[in-house]
C-alpha positions as a Markdown table, in Angstrom:
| # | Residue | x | y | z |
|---|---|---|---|---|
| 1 | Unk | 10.3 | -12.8 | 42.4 |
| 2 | Unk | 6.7 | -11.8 | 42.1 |
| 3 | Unk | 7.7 | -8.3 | 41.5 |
| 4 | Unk | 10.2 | -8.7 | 39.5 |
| 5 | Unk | 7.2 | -10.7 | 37.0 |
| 6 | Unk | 5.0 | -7.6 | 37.8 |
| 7 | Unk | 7.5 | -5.4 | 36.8 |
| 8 | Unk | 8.5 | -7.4 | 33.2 |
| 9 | Unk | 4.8 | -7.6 | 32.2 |
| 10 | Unk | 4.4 | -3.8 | 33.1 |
| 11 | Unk | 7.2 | -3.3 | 30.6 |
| 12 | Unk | 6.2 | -5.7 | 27.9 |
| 13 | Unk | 2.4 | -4.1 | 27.8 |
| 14 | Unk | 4.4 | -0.6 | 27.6 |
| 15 | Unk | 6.2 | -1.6 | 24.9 |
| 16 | Unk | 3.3 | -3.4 | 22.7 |
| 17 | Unk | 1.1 | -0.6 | 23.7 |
| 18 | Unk | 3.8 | 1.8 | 22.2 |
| 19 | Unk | 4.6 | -0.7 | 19.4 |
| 20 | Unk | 0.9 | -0.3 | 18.6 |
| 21 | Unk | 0.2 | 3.3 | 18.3 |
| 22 | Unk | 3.3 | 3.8 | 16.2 |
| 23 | Unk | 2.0 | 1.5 | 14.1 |
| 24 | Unk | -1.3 | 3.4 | 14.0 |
| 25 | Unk | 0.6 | 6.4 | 13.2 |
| 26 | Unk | 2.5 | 5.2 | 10.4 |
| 27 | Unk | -1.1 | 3.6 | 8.9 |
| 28 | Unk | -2.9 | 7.0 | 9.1 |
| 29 | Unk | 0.2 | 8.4 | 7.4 |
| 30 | Unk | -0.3 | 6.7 | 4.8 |
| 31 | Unk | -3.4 | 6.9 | 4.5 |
| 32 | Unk | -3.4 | 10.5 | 4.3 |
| 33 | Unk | 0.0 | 10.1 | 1.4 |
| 34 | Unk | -2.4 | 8.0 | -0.4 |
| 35 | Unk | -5.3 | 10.5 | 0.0 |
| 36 | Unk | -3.1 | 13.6 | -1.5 |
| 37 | Unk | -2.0 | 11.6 | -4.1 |
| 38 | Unk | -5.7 | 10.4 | -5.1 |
| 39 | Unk | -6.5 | 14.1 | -5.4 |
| 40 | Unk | -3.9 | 15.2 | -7.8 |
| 41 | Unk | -4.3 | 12.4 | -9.6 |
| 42 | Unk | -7.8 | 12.4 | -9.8 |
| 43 | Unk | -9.1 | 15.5 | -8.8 |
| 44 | Unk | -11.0 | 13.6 | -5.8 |
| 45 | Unk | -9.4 | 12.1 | -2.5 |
| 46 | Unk | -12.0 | 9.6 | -2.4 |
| 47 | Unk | -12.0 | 7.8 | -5.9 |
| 48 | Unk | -9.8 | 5.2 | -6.8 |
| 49 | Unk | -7.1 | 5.8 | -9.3 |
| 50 | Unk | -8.0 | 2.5 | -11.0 |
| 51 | Unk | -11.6 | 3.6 | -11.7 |
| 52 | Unk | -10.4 | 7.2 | -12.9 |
| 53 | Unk | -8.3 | 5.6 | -15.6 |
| 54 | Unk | -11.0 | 3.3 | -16.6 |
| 55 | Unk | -13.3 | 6.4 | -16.9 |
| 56 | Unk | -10.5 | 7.7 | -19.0 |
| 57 | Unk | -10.3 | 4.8 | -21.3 |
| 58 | Unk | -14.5 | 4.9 | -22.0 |
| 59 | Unk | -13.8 | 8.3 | -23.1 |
| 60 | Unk | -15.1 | 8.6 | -26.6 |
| 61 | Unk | -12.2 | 8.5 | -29.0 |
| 62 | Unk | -13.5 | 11.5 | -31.4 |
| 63 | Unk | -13.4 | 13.6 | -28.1 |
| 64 | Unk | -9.7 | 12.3 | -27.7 |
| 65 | Unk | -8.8 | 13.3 | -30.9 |
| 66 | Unk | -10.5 | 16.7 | -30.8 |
| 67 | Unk | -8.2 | 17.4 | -27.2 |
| 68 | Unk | -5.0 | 16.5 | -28.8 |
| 69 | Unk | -5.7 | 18.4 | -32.2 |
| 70 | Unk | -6.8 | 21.9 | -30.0 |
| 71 | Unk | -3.6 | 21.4 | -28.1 |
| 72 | Unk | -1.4 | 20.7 | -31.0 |
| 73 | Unk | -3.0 | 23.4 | -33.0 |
| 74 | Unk | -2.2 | 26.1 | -29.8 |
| 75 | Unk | 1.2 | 24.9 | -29.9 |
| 76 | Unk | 1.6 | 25.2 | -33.6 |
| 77 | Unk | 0.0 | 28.7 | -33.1 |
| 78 | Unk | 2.3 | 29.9 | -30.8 |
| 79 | Unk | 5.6 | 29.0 | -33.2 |
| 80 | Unk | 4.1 | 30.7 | -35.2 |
| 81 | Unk | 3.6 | 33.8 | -33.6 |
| 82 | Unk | 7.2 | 33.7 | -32.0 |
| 83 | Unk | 8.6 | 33.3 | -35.9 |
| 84 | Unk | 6.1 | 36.1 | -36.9 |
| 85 | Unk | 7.5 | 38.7 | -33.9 |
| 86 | Unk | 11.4 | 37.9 | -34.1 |
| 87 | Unk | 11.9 | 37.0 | -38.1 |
| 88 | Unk | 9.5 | 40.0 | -39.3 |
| 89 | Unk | 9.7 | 42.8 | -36.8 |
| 90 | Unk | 8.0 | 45.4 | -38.8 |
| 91 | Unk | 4.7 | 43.2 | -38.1 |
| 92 | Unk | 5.7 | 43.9 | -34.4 |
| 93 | Unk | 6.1 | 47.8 | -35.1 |
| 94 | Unk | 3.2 | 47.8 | -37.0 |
| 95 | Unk | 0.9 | 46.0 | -34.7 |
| 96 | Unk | 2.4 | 48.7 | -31.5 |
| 97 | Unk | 2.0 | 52.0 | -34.0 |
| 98 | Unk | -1.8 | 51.1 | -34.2 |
């Protein structure tokens, strides 16, 4: 009989013990999930994502506004240029002749 206890405990530490490093793995795992999507979200594995939007937010608004009006002024830009190059071709023969 006392082997037969011996033997169940042997078991029952085998299974916690394995019980326990899966659950080590799966921790580190996602750790590391949580670490790659910190650095595309951030730029930095290490900083928080909460603190990177509150940087964000203390941004000065004038330099807000100046990022949005660049970018919508490059996309204005380049409708431009494609209604330039496919409704007035000779400006496209023109600009390859020189």
């Amino acid at each position: 009989m006392e082997t037969v206890d011996r033997l169940v405990n042997q078991s029952k530490q085998k299974v916690a013990g394995t019980i326990r490093k899966v659950g080590r793995l799966t921790a580190e795992r996602r750790a590391k999930v949580a670490k790659r999507m910190r650095r595309i979200i951030t730029g930095d594995a290490n900083k928080r994502v909460r603190d990177h939007l509150k940087e964000e937010m203390k941004k000065p608004v004038r330099v807000k506004m100046v990022d949005k009006l660049s970018f919508t002024g490059g996309v204005g830009f380049l409708l431009l240029c494609q209604y330039i190059f496919l409704m007035c071709v000779w400006v496209l023969a023109a600009l390859v002749m020189a």
